[in-house]
C-alpha positions as CSV (number, residue, x, y, z in Angstrom):
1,X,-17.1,-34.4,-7.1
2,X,-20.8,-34.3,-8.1
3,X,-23.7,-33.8,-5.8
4,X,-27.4,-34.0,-6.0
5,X,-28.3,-31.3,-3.5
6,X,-26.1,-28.4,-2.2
7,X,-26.9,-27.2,1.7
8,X,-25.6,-23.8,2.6
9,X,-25.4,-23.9,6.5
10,X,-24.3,-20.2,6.5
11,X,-24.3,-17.4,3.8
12,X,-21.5,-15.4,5.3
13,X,-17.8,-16.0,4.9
14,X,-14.5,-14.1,6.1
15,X,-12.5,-12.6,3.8
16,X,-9.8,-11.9,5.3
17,X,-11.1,-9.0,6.4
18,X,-14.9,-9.0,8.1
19,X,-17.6,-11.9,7.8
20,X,-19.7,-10.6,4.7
21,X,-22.1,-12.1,2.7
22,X,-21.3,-14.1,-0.1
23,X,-21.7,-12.3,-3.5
24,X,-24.1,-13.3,-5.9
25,X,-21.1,-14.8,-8.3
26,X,-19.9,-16.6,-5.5
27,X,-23.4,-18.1,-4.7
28,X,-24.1,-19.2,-8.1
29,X,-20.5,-21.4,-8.1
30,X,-21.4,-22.8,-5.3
31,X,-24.9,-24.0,-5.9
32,X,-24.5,-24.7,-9.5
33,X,-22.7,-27.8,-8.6
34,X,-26.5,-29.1,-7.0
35,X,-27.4,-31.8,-9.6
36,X,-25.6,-34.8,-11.1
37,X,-25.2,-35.0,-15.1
38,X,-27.3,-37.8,-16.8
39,X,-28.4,-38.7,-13.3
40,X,-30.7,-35.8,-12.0
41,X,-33.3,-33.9,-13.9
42,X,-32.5,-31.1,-11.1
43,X,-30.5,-30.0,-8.2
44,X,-31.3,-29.0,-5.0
45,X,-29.9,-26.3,-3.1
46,X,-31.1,-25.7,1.1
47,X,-30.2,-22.7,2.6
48,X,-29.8,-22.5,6.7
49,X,-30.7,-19.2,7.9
50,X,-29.7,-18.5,11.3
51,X,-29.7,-15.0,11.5
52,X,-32.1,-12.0,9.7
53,X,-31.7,-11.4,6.3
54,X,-32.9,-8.5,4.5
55,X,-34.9,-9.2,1.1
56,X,-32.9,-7.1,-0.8
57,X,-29.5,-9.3,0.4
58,X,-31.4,-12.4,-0.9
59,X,-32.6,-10.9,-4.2
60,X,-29.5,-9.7,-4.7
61,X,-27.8,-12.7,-3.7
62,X,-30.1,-15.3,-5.7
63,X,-30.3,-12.9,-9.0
64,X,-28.0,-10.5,-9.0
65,X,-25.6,-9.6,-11.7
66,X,-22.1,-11.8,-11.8
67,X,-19.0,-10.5,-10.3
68,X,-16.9,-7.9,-12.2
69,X,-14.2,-9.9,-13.9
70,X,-10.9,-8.6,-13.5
71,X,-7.4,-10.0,-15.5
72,X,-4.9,-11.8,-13.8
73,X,-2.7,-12.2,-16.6
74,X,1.3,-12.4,-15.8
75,X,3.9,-12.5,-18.0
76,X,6.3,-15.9,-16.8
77,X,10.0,-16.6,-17.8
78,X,8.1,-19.9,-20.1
79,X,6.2,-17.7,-21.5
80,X,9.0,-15.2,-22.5
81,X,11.5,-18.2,-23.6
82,X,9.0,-19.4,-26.2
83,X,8.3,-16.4,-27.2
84,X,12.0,-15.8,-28.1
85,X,12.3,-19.2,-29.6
86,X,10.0,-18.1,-32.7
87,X,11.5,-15.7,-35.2
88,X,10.0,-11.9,-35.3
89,X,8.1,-13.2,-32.0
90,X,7.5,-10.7,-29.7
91,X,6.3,-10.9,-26.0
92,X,5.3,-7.0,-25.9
93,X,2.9,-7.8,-29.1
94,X,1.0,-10.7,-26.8
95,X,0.7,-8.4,-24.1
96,X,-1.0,-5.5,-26.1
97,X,-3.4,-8.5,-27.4
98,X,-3.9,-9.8,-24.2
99,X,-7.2,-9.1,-21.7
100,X,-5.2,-7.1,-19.2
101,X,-4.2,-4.3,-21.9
102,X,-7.9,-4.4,-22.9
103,X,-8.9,-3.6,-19.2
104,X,-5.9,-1.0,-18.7
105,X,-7.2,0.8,-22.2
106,X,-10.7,0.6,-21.5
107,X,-10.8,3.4,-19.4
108,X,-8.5,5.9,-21.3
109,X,-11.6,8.0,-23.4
110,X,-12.8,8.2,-20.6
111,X,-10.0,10.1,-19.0
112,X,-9.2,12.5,-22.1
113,X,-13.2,13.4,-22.0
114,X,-12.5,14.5,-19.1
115,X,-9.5,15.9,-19.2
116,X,-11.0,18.0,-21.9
117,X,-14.4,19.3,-19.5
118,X,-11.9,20.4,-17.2
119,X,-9.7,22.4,-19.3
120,X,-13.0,23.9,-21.0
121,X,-14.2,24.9,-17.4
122,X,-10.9,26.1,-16.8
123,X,-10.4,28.6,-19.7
124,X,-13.9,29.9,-18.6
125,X,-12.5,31.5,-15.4
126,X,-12.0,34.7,-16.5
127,X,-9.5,36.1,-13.6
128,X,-9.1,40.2,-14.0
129,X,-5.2,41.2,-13.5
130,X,-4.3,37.9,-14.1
131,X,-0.7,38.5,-14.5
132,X,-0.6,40.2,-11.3
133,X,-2.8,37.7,-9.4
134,X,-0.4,35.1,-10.7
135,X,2.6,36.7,-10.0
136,X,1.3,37.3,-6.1
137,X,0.2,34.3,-5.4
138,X,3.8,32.9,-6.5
139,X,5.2,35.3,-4.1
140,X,3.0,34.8,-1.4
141,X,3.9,30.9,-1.7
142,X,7.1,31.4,-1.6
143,X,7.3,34.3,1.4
144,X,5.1,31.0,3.4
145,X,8.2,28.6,2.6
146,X,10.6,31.1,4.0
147,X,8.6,32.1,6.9
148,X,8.6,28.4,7.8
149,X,12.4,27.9,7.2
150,X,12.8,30.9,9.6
151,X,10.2,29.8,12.3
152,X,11.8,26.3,12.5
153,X,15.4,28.2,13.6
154,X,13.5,30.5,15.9
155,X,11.8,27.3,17.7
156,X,14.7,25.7,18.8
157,X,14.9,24.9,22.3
158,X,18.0,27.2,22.6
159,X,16.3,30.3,20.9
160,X,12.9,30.3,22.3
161,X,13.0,28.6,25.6
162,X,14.2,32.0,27.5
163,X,10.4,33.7,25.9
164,X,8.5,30.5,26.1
165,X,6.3,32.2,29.8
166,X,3.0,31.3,31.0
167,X,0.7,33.6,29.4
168,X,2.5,34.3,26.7
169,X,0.2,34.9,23.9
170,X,1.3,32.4,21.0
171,X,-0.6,31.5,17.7
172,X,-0.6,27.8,16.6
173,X,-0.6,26.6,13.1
174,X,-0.1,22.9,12.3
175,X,0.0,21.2,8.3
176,X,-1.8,24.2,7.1
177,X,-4.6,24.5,9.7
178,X,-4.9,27.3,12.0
179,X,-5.9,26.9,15.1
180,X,-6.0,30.7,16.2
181,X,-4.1,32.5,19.2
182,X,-4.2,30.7,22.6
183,X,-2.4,31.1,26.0
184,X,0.5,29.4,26.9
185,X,0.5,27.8,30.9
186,X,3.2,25.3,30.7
187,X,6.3,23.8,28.5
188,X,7.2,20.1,29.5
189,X,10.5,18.3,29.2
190,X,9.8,15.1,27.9
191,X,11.9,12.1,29.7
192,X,14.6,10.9,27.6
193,X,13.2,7.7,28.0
194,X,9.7,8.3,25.9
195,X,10.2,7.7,22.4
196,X,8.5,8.4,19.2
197,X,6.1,6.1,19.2
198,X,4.8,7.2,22.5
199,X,4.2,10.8,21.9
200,X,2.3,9.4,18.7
201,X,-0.1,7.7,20.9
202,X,-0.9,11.2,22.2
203,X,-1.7,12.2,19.6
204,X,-5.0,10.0,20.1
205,X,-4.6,9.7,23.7
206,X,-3.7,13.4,24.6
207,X,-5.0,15.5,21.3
208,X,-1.0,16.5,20.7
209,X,-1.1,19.1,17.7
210,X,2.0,18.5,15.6
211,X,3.0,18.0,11.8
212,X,1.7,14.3,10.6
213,X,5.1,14.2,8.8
214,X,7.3,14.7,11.3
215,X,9.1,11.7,12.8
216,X,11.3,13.3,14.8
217,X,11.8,12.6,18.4
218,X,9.9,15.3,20.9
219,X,12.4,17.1,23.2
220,X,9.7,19.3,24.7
221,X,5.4,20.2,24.4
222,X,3.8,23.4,25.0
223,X,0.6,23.4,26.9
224,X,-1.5,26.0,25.2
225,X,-5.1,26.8,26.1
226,X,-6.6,27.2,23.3
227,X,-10.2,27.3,21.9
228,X,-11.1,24.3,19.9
229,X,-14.1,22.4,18.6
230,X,-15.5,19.4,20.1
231,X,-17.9,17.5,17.8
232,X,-20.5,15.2,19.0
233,X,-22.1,12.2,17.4
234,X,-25.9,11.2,16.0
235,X,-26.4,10.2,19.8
236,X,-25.0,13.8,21.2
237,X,-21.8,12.1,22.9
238,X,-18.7,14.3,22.6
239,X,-16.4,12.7,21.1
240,X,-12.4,12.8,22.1
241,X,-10.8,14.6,19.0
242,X,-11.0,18.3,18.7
243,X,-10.5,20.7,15.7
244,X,-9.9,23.8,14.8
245,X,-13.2,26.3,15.8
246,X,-14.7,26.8,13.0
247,X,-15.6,30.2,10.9
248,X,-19.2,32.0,11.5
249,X,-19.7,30.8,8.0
250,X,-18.3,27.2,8.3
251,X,-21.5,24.7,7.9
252,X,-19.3,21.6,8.0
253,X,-19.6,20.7,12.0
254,X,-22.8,21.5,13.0
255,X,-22.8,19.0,15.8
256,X,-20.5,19.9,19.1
257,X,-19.7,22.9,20.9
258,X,-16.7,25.1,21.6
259,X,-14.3,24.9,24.3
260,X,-11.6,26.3,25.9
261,X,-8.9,23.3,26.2
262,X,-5.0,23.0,27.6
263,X,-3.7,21.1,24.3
264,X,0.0,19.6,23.8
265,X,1.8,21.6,21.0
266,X,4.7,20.6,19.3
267,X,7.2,23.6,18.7
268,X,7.1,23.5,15.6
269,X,3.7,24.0,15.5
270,X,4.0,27.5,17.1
271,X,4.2,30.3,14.0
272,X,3.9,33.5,16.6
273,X,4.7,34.8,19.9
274,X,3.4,38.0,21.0
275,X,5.3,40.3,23.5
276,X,2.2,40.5,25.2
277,X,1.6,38.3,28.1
278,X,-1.9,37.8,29.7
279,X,-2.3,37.0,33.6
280,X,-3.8,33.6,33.8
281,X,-5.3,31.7,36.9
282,X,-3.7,29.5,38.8
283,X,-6.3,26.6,38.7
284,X,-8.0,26.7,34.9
285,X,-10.5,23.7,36.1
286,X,-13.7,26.1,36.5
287,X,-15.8,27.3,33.1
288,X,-15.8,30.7,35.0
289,X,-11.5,31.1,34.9
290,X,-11.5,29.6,31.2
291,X,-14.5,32.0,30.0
292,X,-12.1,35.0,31.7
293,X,-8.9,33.9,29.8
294,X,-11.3,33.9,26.3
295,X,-12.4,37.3,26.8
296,X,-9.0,38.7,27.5
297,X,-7.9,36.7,24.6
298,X,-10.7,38.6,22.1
299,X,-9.8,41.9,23.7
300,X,-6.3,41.3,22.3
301,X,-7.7,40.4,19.0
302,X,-10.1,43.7,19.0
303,X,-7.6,46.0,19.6
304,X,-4.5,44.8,17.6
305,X,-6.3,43.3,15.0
306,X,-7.5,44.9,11.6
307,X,-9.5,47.2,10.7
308,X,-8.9,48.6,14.6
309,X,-5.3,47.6,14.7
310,X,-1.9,46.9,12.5
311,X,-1.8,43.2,14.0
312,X,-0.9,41.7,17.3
313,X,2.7,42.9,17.9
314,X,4.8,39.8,17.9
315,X,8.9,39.0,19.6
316,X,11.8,40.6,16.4
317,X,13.9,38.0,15.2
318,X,16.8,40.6,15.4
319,X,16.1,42.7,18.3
320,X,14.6,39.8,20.5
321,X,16.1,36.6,20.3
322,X,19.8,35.7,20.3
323,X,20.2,33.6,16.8
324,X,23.5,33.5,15.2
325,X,23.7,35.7,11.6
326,X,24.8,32.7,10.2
327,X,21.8,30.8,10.9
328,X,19.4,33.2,9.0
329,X,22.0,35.5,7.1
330,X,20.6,33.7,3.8
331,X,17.1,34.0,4.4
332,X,16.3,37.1,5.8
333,X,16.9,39.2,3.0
334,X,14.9,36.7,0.9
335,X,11.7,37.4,3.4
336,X,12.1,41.0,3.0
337,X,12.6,41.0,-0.5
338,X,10.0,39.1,-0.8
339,X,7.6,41.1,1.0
340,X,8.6,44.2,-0.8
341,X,7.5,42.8,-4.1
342,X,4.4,42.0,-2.6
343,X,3.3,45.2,-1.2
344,X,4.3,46.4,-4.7
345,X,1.8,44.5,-6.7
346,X,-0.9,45.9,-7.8
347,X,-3.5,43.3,-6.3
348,X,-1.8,43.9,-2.9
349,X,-4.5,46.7,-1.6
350,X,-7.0,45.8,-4.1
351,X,-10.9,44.7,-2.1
352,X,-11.3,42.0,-4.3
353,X,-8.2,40.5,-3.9
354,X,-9.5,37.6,-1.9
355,X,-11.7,36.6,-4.6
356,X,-9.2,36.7,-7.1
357,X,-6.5,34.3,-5.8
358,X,-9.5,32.0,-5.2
359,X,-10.3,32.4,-8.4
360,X,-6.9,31.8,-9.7
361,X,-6.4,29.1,-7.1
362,X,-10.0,27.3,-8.7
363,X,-8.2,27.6,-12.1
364,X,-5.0,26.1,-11.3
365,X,-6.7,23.0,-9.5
366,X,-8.7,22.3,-12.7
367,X,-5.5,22.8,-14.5
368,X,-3.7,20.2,-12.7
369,X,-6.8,17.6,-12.4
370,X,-6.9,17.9,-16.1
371,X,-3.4,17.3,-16.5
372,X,-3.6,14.5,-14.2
373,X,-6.4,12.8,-16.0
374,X,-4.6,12.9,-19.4
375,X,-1.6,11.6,-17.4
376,X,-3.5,8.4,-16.3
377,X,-4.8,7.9,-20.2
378,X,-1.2,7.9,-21.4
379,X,-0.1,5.5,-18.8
380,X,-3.1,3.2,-19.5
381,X,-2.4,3.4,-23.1
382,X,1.3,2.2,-22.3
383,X,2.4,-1.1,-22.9
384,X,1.7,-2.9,-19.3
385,X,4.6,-5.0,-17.7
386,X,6.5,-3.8,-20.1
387,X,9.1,-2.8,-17.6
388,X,8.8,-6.1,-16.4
389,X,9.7,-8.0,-19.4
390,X,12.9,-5.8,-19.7
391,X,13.4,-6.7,-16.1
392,X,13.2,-10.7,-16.9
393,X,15.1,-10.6,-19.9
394,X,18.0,-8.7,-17.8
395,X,17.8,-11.9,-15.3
396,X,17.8,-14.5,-18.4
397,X,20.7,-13.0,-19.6
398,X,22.5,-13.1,-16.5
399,X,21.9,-16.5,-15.7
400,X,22.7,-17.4,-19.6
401,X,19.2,-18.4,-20.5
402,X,19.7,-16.0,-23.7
403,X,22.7,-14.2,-24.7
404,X,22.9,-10.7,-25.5
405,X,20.8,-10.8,-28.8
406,X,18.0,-12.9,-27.2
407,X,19.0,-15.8,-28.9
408,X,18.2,-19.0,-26.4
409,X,20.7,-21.1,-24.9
410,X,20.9,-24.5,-23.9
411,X,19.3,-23.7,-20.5
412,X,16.3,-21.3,-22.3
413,X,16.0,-24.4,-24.8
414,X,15.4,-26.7,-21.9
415,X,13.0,-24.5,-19.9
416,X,10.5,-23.7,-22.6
417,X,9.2,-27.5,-22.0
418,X,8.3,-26.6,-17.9
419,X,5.3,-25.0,-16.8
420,X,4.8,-26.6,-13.6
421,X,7.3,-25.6,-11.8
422,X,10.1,-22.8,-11.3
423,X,11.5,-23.0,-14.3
424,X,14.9,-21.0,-13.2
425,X,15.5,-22.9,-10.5
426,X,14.9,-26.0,-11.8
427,X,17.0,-25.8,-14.7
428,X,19.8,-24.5,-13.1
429,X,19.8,-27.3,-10.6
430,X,19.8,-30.0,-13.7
431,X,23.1,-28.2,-15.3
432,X,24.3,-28.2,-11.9
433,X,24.7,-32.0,-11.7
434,X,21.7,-32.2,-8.5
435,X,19.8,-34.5,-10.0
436,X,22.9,-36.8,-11.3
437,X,23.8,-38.5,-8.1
438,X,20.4,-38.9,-7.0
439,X,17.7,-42.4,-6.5
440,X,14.8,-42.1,-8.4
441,X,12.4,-42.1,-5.3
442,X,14.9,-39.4,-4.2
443,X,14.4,-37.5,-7.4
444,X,11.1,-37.4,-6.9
445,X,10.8,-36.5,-3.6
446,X,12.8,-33.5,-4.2
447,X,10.8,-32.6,-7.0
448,X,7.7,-31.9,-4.7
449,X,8.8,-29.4,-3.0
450,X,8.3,-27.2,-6.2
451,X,4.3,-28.6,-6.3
452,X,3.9,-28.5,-2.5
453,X,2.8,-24.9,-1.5
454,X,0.8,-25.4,1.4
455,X,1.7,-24.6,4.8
456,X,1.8,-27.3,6.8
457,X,3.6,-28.6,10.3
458,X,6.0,-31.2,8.3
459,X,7.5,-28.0,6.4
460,X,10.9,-28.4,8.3
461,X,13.6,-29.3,6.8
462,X,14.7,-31.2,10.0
463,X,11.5,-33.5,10.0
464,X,12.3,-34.9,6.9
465,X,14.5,-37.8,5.9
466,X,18.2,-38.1,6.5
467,X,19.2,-39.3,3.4
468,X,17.0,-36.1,1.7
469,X,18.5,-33.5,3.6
470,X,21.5,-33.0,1.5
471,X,20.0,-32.6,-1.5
472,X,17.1,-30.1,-0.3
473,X,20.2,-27.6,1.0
474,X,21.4,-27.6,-2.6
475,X,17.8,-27.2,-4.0
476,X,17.8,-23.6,-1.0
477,X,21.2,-22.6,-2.3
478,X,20.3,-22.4,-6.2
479,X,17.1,-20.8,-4.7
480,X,19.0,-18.5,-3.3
481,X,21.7,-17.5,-5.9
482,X,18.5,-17.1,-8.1
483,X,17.1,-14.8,-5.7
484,X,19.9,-12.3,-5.6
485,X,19.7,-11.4,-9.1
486,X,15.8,-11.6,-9.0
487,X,16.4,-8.7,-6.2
488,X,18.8,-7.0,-7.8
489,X,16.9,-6.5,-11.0
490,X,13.9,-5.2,-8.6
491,X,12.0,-8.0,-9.6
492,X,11.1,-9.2,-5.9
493,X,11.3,-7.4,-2.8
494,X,12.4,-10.4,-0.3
495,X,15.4,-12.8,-0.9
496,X,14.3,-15.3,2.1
497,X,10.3,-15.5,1.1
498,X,11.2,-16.7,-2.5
499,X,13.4,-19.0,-0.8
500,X,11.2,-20.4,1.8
501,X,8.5,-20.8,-1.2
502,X,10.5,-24.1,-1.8
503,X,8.1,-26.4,1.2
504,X,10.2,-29.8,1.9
505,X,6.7,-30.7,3.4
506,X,5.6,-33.6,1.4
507,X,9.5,-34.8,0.7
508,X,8.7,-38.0,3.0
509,X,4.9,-38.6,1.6
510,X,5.9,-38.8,-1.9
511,X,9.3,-40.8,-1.3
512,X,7.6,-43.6,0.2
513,X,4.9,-43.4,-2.4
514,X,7.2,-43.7,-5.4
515,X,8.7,-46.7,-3.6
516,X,5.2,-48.4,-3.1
517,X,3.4,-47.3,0.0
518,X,-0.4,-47.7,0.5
519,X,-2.5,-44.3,-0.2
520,X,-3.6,-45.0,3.8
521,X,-0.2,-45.0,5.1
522,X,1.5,-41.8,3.8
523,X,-1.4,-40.0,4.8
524,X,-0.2,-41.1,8.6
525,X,3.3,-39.6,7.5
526,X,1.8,-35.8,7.0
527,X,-1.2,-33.4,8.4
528,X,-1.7,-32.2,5.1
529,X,-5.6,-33.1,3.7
530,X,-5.9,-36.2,1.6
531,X,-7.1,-33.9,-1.4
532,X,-4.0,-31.7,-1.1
533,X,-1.8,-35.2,-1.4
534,X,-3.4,-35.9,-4.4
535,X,-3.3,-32.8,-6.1
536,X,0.5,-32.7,-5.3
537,X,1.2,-35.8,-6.9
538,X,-0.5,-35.4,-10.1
539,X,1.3,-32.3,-10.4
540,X,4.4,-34.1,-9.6
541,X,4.1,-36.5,-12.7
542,X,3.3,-33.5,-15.0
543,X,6.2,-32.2,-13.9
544,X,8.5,-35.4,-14.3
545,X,6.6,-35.9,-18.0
546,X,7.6,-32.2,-18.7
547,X,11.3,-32.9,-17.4
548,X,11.5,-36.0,-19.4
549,X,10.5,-33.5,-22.7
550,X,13.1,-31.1,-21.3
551,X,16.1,-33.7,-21.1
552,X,15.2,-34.9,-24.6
553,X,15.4,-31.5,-25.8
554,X,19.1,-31.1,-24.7
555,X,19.6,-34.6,-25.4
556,X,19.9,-36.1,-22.2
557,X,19.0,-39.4,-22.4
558,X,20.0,-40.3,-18.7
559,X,17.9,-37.9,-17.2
560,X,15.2,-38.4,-19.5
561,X,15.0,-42.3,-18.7
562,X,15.2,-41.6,-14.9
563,X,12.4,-38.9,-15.0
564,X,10.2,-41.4,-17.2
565,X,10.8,-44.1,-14.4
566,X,9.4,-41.9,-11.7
567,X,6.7,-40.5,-13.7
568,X,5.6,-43.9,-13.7
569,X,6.3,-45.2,-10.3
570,X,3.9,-42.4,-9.1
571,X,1.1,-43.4,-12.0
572,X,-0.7,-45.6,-9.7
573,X,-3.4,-46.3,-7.4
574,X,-6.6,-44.0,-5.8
575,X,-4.6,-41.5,-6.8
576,X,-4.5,-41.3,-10.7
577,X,-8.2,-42.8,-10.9
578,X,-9.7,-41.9,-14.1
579,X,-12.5,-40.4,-12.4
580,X,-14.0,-40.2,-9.0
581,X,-17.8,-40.1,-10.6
582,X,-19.8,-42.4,-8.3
């Protein structure tokens, strides 16, 4: 469809996504088509600007470099039958030819340079007892798991509840992050009516502290008065979410301002409880009341605490709560032991031990991102879709495509010849006998639904014609069968979407133009665009020339005379012009 001058009346497009603007590649296709071959000397090309546009977007825009190109090769069932139809022809030797393998190999020296710089940087963390500073932060990892195990016992409803007092002094760690000892004032029973998905909203809503991995229904919330962090934006607005307070020497929020908040805990985001209660106010809406709790609260902390103290002194597991021995018979013994070994190693009252397990901990992550980066170069050096190809050759051979030495069948012979359409389904229908009974026009208008891919309000099986109904319903039920073993193999994910890919939309537009309706008139029987029509039906007689190849292949005769015959009932008019050049 030449033109002699190409008008933009906007330079922004959706993307699914967001209105951007269009990308230099994208403007370049689009106005290259300005100018009409051995007709126009040049083209002409109008932009509409109805909004600002920065200079740089229009450089960039008008001259900038062409869009990244990016493979979409895909390995298809034709491809893999032909393949196996050639002697010592192998599909995996294509594929490690093919662009995609280029693009999945280009980055792998890369990857091992840098797999290499990290290791170097690694081996030059020189890490003084390093046996022992392994050893205890093994331990230490391990004592944490089995600390947890025990806390999540201990936090049951039925353990903790009877301890679980206003101004009880409780310490809250959730995922890792420690948001430092607060007060508790209330625990709430949550109606058995709220869900899940409710108490997630809080989480937005209500600043609920809980684990982002846990699922699980809440039974009850703590309201704990803790001190948190309230950051603020460019304009100085306080924003909704709080953090942890951060250290003297944290940097990262500079913007916001402490405060002491009542804060929704999940139980099993409480680590601690102290035996020591603090008396709270009834009414904890002035600063003055909050700022009274806070100091108490630091008291605590600078008398319990180290170097003054041995630690806040917090409820025994054994002499406190009422837990069954069966419960925590098995790890107990683990904890201690555990903790014995620690206080044993040599790094345990070292100064410097801090530094050393960051230390170690520095050389372990370069470890593992090395490691990681010479995983991705072996996996881009692999073989892509090669699991894949096994996968399709598994579904060949179980709908007897190939047998069990790759060696086509009748049905693999007869595929190799399609391209334009399904080629499983399709064959399967012709050696099921669906195409023996059938009219001509009929054939025909059953074969579009395998071109038609459009949505469109005609794709309704019930809209269409009586007489085609039949037939489409066997076309959905070899569809289907295909499907199974498609899903079974793992090779699609949704039985009734590669179903539903079959669009009976067109059925009735191409059945009365095989039997010799006007262009005008079976563009009243659809909504579809006259261009998508058109496009539709030349596919259509590719497909009925490639099905004609097919049958002769098998030798059909038959089916080869009747595909010929509406191959050439659909040859005709506006639509098969030899060109639309005017």
């Amino acid at each position: 469809m030449p033109a002699k001058t190409v008008v933009f009346t906007s330079t922004r497009k959706f993307d699914g996504q967001d209105f951007r603007w269009i990308t230099s590649g994208e403007y370049i296709q689009m106005s290259g088509r300005a100018g009409r071959r051995g007709k126009d000397d040049k083209g002409i090309v109008i932009q509409m600007l109805d909004e600002n546009m920065e200079p740089d977007i229009a450089k960039n825009m008008i001259y900038g470099a062409s869009d990244p190109l990016f493979s979409s090769y895909h390995v298809g069932y034709n491809m893999v039958l032909n393949m196996l139809r050639v002697e010592d022809a192998n599909p995996e030797n294509l594929i490690r030819s093919s662009f995609h393998q280029f693009q999945q190999e280009r980055d792998a020296p890369e990857l091992e340079r840098q797999a290499v710089e990290l290791r170097k940087e690694a081996s030059s963390v020189v890490i003084e007892h390093g046996d022992a500073v392994q050893e205890y932060d093994k331990l230490s990892k391990l004592l944490s798991v089995k600390k947890k195990e025990i806390n999540s016992i201990i936090m049951r409803p039925e353990f903790c509840l009877p301890f679980l007092h206003g101004g009880r002094l409780i310490r809250v760690n959730c995922d890792d992050i420690d948001w430092g000892w607060g007060v508790l004032v209330n625990v709430s029973k949550l109606n058995s009516s709220s869900s899940g998905k409710n108490h997630k909203a809080k989480v937005i809503d209500t600043n609920l502290i809980r684990s982002k991995d846990d699922d699980k229904e809440l039974e009850y919330v703590a309201d704990v008065l803790l001190e948190v962090w309230l950051s603020s934006n460019a304009d100085g607005q306080i924003l909704p979410s709080i953090k942890p307070k951060p250290s003297r020497n944290d940097a990262t929020d500079k913007d916001g301002r402490s405060e002491l908040v009542v804060v929704h805990v999940a139980f099993d985001s409480i680590i601690a409880m102290s035996t020591i209660r603090l008396r709270i106010p009834k009414n904890l809406t002035s600063d003055t009341q909050k700022q009274e709790v806070l100091s108490n609260i630091s008291e605590v902390c600078r008398r319990f605490e180290p170097p003054t103290g041995e630690g806040i002194p917090l409820l025994d597991i054994d002499a406190d709560f009422s837990i069954p021995s069966n419960l925590v018979a098995n790890l107990l013994p683990v904890r201690d032991d555990l903790e014995i070994r620690i206080s044993k190693n040599i790094l345990h009252n070292l100064p410097s031990k801090e530094r050393l397990l960051e230390l170690y901990n520095l050389k372990m992550k370069l470890i593992k991102e090395s490691d990681n980066c010479m995983h991705k170069a072996k996996d881009s050096q692999a073989v892509a879709m090669k699991e894949q190809l096994k996968k399709m050759k598994r579904v060949l051979r179980k709908l007897d495509f190939i047998n069990a030495e790759n060696v086509l069948a009748p049905k693999g012979r007869f595929s190799c010849e399609l391209t334009t359409a399904d080629e499983l389904v399709l064959t399967n229908m012709v050696f099921d006998g669906v195409f023996n009974e059938l009219t001509v026009p009929q054939t025909v208008a059953l074969l579009s639904c395998f071109v038609h891919k459009e949505e469109s309000k005609n794709n309704n099986n019930n809209n269409m014609r009586s007489d085609m109904q039949a037939p489409f319903r066997q076309l959905q039920s070899v569809a289907r069968n295909v499907a199974k073993i498609c899903f079974d193999v793992r090779l699609i994910t949704d039985e009734d979407e590669y179903v539903s890919a079959f669009s009976p939309g067109l059925v009735d537009v191409t059945y009365a133009w095989c039997t010799g309706a006007k262009f005008a008139d079976i563009c009243k029987l659809t909504d579809a665009f006259e261009g998508n029509i058109i496009r539709v039906l030349r596919r259509l007689e590719e497909l009925l020339r490639q099905l004609a190849s097919a049958s002769l292949a098998i030798g059909n005769a038959e089916l080869k005379d009747m595909f010929e015959q509406g191959s050439m009932k659909i040859r005709r008019g506006v639509v098969f012009a030899a060109s639309l050049y005017l």
